[in-house]
C-alpha positions as CSV (number, residue, x, y, z in Angstrom):
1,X,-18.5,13.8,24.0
2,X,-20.3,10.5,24.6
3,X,-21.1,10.5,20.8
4,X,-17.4,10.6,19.6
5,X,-16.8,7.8,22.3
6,X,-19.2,5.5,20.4
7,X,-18.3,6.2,17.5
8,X,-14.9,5.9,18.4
9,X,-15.8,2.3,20.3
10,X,-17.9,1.3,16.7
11,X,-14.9,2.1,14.5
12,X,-12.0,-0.1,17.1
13,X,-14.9,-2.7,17.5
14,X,-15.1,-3.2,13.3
15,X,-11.4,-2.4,13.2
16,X,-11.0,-5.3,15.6
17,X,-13.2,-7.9,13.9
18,X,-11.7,-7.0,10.3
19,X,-7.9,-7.8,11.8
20,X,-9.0,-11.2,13.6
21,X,-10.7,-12.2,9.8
22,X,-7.6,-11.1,8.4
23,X,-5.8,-13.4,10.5
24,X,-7.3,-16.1,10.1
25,X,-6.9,-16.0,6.2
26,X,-3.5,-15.5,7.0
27,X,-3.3,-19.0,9.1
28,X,-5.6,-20.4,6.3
29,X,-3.1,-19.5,3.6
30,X,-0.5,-20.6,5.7
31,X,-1.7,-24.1,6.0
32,X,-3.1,-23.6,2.4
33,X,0.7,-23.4,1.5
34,X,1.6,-26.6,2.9
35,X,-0.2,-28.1,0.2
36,X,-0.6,-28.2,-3.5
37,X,-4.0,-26.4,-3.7
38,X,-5.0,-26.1,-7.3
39,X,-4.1,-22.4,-8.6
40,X,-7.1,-22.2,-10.7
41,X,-9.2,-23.1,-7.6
42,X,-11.6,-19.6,-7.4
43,X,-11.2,-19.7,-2.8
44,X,-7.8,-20.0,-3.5
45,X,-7.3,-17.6,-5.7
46,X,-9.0,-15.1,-3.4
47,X,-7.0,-16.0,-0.4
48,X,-3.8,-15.5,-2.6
49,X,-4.9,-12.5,-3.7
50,X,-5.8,-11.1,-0.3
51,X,-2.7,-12.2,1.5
52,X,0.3,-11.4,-1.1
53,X,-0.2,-7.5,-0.4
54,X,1.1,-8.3,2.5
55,X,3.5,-10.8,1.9
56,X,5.0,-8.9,-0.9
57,X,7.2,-6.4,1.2
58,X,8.4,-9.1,3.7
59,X,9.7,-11.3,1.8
60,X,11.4,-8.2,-0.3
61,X,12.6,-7.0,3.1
62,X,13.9,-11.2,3.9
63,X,14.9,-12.0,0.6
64,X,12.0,-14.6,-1.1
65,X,12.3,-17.1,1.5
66,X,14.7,-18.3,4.4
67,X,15.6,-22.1,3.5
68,X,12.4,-24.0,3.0
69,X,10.4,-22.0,4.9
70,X,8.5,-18.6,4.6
71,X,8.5,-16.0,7.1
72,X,6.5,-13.6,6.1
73,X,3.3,-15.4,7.7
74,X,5.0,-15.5,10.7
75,X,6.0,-11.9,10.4
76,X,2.1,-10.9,9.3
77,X,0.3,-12.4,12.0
78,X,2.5,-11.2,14.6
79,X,1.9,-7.4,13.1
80,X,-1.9,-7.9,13.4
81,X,-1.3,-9.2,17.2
82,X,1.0,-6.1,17.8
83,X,-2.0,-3.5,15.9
84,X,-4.7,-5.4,17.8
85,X,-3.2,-5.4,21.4
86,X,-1.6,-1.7,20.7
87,X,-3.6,0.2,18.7
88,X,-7.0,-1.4,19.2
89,X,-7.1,-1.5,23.0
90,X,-5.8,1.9,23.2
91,X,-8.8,2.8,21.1
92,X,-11.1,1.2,23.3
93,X,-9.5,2.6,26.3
94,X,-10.0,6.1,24.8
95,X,-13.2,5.5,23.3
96,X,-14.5,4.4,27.3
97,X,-13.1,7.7,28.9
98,X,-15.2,9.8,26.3
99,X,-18.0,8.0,27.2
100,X,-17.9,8.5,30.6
101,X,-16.2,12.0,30.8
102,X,-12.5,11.1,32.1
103,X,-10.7,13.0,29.0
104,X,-11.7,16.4,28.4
Protein backbone atom coordinates (compact mmCIF):
# COMPACT_ATOMS: atom_id res chain seq x y z
CA UNK A 1 0.00 0.00 0.00
CA UNK A 2 3.00 2.25 0.60
CA UNK A 3 3.58 2.19 -3.15
CA UNK A 4 0.15 3.69 -4.21
CA UNK A 5 0.76 6.30 -1.28
CA UNK A 6 3.85 7.51 -3.18
CA UNK A 7 2.61 7.56 -6.08
CA UNK A 8 -0.31 9.09 -4.98
CA UNK A 9 2.01 11.85 -2.95
CA UNK A 10 4.17 12.19 -6.57
CA UNK A 11 1.06 12.86 -8.62
CA UNK A 12 -0.57 15.80 -5.81
CA UNK A 13 3.07 16.97 -5.37
CA UNK A 14 3.36 17.62 -9.62
CA UNK A 15 -0.41 18.44 -9.50
CA UNK A 16 0.50 21.09 -6.90
CA UNK A 17 3.49 22.74 -8.60
CA UNK A 18 1.65 22.74 -12.14
CA UNK A 19 -1.39 24.88 -10.39
CA UNK A 20 0.98 27.37 -8.53
CA UNK A 21 2.82 27.96 -12.29
CA UNK A 22 -0.55 28.25 -13.61
CA UNK A 23 -1.18 30.89 -11.33
CA UNK A 24 1.27 32.84 -11.64
CA UNK A 25 0.72 33.14 -15.55
CA UNK A 26 -2.52 33.97 -14.59
CA UNK A 27 -1.30 37.12 -12.26
CA UNK A 28 1.28 37.68 -15.08
CA UNK A 29 -1.40 38.09 -17.70
CA UNK A 30 -3.28 40.01 -15.42
CA UNK A 31 -0.74 42.65 -14.97
CA UNK A 32 0.22 41.85 -18.64
CA UNK A 33 -3.39 43.34 -19.34
CA UNK A 34 -2.92 46.46 -17.73
CA UNK A 35 -0.74 47.37 -20.41
CA UNK A 36 -0.41 47.55 -24.15
CA UNK A 37 1.99 44.55 -24.67
CA UNK A 38 2.63 44.11 -28.32
CA UNK A 39 0.28 41.15 -29.74
CA UNK A 40 2.86 40.00 -32.02
CA UNK A 41 5.30 39.72 -29.05
CA UNK A 42 6.11 35.51 -29.12
CA UNK A 43 5.89 35.52 -24.57
CA UNK A 44 2.87 37.20 -25.05
CA UNK A 45 1.39 35.31 -27.36
CA UNK A 46 2.03 32.20 -25.26
CA UNK A 47 0.63 33.61 -22.08
CA UNK A 48 -2.56 34.53 -24.09
CA UNK A 49 -2.80 31.51 -25.48
CA UNK A 50 -2.38 29.60 -22.15
CA UNK A 51 -4.78 31.66 -20.15
CA UNK A 52 -7.88 32.38 -22.66
CA UNK A 53 -8.99 28.54 -22.16
CA UNK A 54 -9.74 29.60 -19.15
CA UNK A 55 -10.94 32.85 -19.44
CA UNK A 56 -13.27 31.92 -22.30
CA UNK A 57 -16.11 30.39 -20.19
CA UNK A 58 -16.10 33.15 -17.50
CA UNK A 59 -16.47 35.80 -19.22
CA UNK A 60 -19.32 33.81 -21.35
CA UNK A 61 -20.86 32.93 -17.98
CA UNK A 62 -20.25 37.22 -16.83
CA UNK A 63 -21.00 38.60 -20.06
CA UNK A 64 -17.37 39.93 -21.75
CA UNK A 65 -16.54 42.17 -19.06
CA UNK A 66 -18.15 43.98 -15.98
CA UNK A 67 -17.48 47.91 -16.56
CA UNK A 68 -13.75 48.40 -17.17
CA UNK A 69 -12.73 45.62 -15.48
CA UNK A 70 -12.33 41.79 -16.08
CA UNK A 71 -13.30 39.23 -13.73
CA UNK A 72 -12.50 36.33 -14.95
CA UNK A 73 -8.72 36.60 -13.48
CA UNK A 74 -10.19 37.17 -10.35
CA UNK A 75 -12.59 34.23 -10.79
CA UNK A 76 -9.43 31.90 -12.20
CA UNK A 77 -7.09 32.36 -9.52
CA UNK A 78 -9.54 31.94 -6.80
CA UNK A 79 -10.56 28.35 -8.54
CA UNK A 80 -6.87 27.28 -8.49
CA UNK A 81 -6.77 28.35 -4.60
CA UNK A 82 -10.07 26.37 -3.98
CA UNK A 83 -8.40 23.01 -6.25
CA UNK A 84 -5.18 23.57 -4.33
CA UNK A 85 -6.37 23.88 -0.66
CA UNK A 86 -9.37 21.11 -1.48
CA UNK A 87 -8.40 18.74 -3.68
CA UNK A 88 -4.60 18.81 -3.35
CA UNK A 89 -4.39 18.60 0.48
CA UNK A 90 -6.89 16.04 0.50
CA UNK A 91 -4.57 14.13 -1.78
CA UNK A 92 -1.79 14.51 0.36
CA UNK A 93 -3.66 13.67 3.38
CA UNK A 94 -4.75 10.38 1.69
CA UNK A 95 -1.58 9.74 0.02
CA UNK A 96 0.13 9.95 4.02
CA UNK A 97 -2.39 7.34 5.53
CA UNK A 98 -1.38 4.80 2.67
CA UNK A 99 1.94 5.31 3.51
CA UNK A 100 1.70 4.61 6.90
CA UNK A 101 -1.25 2.05 6.95
CA UNK A 102 -4.15 4.29 8.50
CA UNK A 103 -6.67 3.51 5.49
CA UNK A 104 -7.20 -0.01 4.63
Amino acid sequence: MFIFGNLLLGVAKVLDMVLTVYLWVVVISAVMSWFSPDPYNPLVRIIRSITEPAYRPIRRFLGARLGMIDFSPIIVIIAIIFVKTVFVTSLIELAYKLKTGGII
